[in-house]
N, C-alpha and C positions, 0 to 999 in steps of 0.2 A: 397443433400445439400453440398456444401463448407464449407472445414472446413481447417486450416493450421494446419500443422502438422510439429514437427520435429524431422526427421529421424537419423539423426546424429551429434555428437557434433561440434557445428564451423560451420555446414552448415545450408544452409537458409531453411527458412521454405518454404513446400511446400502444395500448395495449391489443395486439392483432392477433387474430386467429391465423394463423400460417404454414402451409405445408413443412412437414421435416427436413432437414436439406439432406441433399444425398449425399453418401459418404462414400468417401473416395479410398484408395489403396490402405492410405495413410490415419483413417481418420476414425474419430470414437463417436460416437451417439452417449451420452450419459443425460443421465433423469437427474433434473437439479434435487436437490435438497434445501439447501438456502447460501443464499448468495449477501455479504456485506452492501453495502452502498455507501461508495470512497467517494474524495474529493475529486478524483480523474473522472468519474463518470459526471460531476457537475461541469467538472470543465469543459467535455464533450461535448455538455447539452446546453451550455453558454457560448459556444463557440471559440474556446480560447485556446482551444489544442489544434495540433494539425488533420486529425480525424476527418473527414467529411461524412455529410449526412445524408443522405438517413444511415443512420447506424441500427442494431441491436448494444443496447443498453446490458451493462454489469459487465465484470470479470473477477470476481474476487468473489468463488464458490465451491463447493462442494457437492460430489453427487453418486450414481449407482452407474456406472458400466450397462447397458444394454444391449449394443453391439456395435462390432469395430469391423473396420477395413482386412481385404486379403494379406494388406503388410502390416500388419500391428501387432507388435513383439510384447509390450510395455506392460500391456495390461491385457484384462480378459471379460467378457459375461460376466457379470457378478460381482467385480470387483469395487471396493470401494475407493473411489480417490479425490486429487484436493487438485484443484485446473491453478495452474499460476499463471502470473501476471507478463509473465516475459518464458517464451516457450525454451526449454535446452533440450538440444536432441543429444548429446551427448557424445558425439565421436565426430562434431565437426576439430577445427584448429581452436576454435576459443574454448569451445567445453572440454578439450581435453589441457587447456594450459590456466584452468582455474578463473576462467570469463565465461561460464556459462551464463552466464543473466545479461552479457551481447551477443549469444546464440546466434550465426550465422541462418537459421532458418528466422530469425526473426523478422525482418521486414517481410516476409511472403506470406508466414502465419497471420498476421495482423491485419493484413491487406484484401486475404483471400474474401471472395463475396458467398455469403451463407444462405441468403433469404431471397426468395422470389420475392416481391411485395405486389400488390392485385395490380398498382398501376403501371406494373412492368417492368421496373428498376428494381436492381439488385441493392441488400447491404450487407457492408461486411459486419465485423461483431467486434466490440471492445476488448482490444487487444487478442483478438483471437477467441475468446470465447462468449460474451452474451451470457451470462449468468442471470439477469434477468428475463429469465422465461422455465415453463417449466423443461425444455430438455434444452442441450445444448450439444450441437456438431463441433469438435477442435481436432487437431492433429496432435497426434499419440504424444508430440514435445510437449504438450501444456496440461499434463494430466500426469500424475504420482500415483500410484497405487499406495493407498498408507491400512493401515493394521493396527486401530484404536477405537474406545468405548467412547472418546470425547465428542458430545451432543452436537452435529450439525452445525447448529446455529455458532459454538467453539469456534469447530476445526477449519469452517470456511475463510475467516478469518486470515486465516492462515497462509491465504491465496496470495493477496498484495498489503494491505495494511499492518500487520501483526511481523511478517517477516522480512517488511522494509523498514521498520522503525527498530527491530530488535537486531536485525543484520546489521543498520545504520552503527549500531551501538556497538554489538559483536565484532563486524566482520570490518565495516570500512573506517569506521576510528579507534576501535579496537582498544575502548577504553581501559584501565589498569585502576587495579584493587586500590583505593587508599586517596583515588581522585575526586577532582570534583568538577561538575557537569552543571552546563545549563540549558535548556530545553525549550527553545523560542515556536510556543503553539503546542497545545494538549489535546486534540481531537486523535483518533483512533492509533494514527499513525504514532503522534508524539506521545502517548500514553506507553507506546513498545520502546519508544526509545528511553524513556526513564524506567521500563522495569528492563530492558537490556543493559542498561548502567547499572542496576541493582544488582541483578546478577553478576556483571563483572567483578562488583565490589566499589562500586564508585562510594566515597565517605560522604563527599553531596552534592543533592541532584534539585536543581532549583527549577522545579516549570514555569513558566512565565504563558500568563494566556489572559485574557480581559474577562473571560466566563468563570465566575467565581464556581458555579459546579464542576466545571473542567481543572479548577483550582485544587479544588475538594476533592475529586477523582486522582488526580496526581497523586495525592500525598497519599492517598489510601491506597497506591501500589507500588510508594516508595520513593515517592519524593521528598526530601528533606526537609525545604524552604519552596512558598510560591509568591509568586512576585505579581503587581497587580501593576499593568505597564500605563494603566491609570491615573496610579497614586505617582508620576515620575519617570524619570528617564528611566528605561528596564537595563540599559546599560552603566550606568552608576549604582543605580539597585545592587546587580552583580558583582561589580567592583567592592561596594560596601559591606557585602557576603565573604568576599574570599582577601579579606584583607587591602583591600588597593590593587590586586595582581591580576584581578580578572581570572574566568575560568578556566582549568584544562583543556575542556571537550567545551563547544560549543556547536548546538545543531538548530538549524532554521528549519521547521517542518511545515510551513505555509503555504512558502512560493510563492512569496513579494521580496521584489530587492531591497526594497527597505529594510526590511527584517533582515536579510541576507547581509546587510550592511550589521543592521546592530550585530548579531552572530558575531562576525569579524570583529567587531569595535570589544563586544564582553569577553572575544578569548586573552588570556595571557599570552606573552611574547612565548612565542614559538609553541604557543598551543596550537590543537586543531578545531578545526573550523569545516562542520560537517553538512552541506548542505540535500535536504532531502524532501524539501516540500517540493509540487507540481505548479511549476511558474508557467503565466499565460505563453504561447507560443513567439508571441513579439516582441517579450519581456528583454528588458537589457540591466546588465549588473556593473555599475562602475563602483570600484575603487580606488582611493587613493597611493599611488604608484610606490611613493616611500614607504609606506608604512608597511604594502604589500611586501616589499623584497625586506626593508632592514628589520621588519618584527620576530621574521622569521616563522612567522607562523605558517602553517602548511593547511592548505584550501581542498576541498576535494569533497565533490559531486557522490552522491549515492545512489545508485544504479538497482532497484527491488532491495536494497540492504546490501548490497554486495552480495547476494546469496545465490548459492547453489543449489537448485532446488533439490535433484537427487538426495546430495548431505544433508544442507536444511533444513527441507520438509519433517525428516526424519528426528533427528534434534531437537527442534520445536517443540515436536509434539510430545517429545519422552520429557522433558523440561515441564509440559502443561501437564502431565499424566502424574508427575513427581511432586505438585505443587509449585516449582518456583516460579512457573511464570502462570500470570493468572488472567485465563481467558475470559472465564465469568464476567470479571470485574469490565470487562470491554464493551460488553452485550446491554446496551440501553434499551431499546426498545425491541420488539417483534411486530413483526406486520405481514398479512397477506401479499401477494402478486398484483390484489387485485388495487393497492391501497399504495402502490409505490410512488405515485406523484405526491403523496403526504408525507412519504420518507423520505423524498428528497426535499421537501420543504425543510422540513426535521432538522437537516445536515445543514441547509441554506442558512437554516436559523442559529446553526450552533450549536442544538438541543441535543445534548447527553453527550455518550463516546464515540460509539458504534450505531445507526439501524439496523435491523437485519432483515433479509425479508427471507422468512420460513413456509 
């Protein structure tokens, strides 16, 4: 099977021909379909996460069941399902008290090594599954069985980008009808959190990104106002939008503490302050201590969107199937397996919403 892999930090991924890995009690064989390509996977492949290399590249995909381990309950031969980003097995302590996306199997899934490679060394796979290649070995936690007509290149989506930005929106700030949002960075991720605002009913949702199509994207899935962090402070911008008061909801989707700071500086007193982008691993965030306690505003980390994959997955996708949330509109480019080092250029450059590779 083909599978990308990346050997060294800064350099492209490469594409190997590589025995199946063997599946264990616990584990599924599924035939990719198409697999996104997030900012996690650049961070991997710049060395800015704690991952070590050589990895297999992707986690944010979709595929066909071919076959599973002697314990696999979950799913079956045939089935069709959607791999997430953070595994839940579902009857650990957390998954039963509403933490499944800190899944007690998670550090093991993640870790576990998949791939022989010819020079001997083993690697494991981005976040447990490796969605770049065509089939991918995971443990029955990281795989949904779902039951819909939405195209591939959709529902994969669905994996880590689409359901961390709309959970971000949904689940962990849990915006209210009649609000107003603002949304620091538009690429795949923050495109889900201004249409999970939209759907809660936020009244306005101001994207803020320097890429004027990422500008124009926003607004065409429901952003109000876009702010151009060029033309001026992006946090006075905001203030100048929402009367002097700064916003309700404010979410940083980068992962620079910079940004992490403006977020904080555009929310209004005792607003929330959502932060959801993937910050390098050495990254430090200071804020100033008064303003932290006496603004009152309440701070809080978004962990896959706060999402439950079992519930979520499911939700998501009756939300795409119904219209309101619109996966189309995410999908910028398609590309081969064979063509992925030009789709991570793509993302490096900022070019569109999503890649995808089908």
């Amino acid at each position: 099977m083909k599978v990308a892999i990346a050997y060294e930090v800064g350099g492209p991924a490469v594409i190997e021909d590589l025995p199946v890995p063997k599946i264990g009690p616990r584990d599924v064989l599924v035939k990719v379909s198409a697999s996104g390509i997030c900012h996690t996977d650049l961070n991997v492949i710049n060395g800015l996460s704690a991952l070590p290399l050589p990895i297999a590249l992707g986690h944010e995909g979709c595929g066909v069941v071919e076959e599973v381990g002697a314990e696999v309950r979950r799913v079956a031969p045939g089935d069709r399902v959607l791999a997430s980003v953070s595994p839940a097995c579902g009857s650990c302590r957390r998954c039963l008290n509403g933490m499944s996306n800190h899944c007690e199997l998670n550090p093991g899934v993640k870790a576990a090594h998949r791939f022989e490679l010819a020079d001997g060394r083993w690697a494991a796979a981005v976040c447990g599954c490796g969605t770049f290649a065509e089939a991918m070995v995971v443990d029955e936690a990281s795989v949904v069985r779902v039951e819909t007509d939405l195209a591939d290149e959709e529902l994969a989506l669905l994996g880590c980008g689409v359901t961390t930005g709309l959970g971000a929106a949904l689940n962990t700030a849990a915006v209210t009808p009649g609000s107003s949002v603002a949304v620091i960075g538009c690429g795949g991720v923050g495109q889900s959190v201004i249409q999970g605002a939209r759907i809660a009913g936020a009244a306005m949702i101001i994207a803020i990104d320097p890429v004027p199509g990422r500008r124009e994207a926003a607004v065409a899935v429901g952003a109000t106002h876009a702010v151009d962090p060029g033309e001026g402070d992006p946090v006075e911008q905001v203030r100048a939008l929402t009367a002097g008061e700064g916003a309700d909801y404010s979410f940083e989707v980068v992962g620079r503490p910079e940004l992490m700071v403006q977020a904080f500086d555009m929310a209004r007193v005792q607003g929330t302050v959502t932060l959801v982008g993937m910050p390098a691993v050495d990254a430090q965030l200071t804020l100033p201590a008064i303003q932290a306690v006496f603004s009152g505003k309440r701070l809080a980390g978004s962990v896959v969107g706060g999402a439950q994959i079992l519930r979520d997955f499911p939700r998501f996708i009756r939300l795409a199937e119904t219209g309101r949330l619109d996966l189309g509109a995410m999908v910028s480019q398609r590309i081969g397996l064979a063509d992925v080092n030009a789709g991570i250029a793509m993302v490096t450059r900022g070019e569109g919403v999503r890649t995808v590779i089908v």
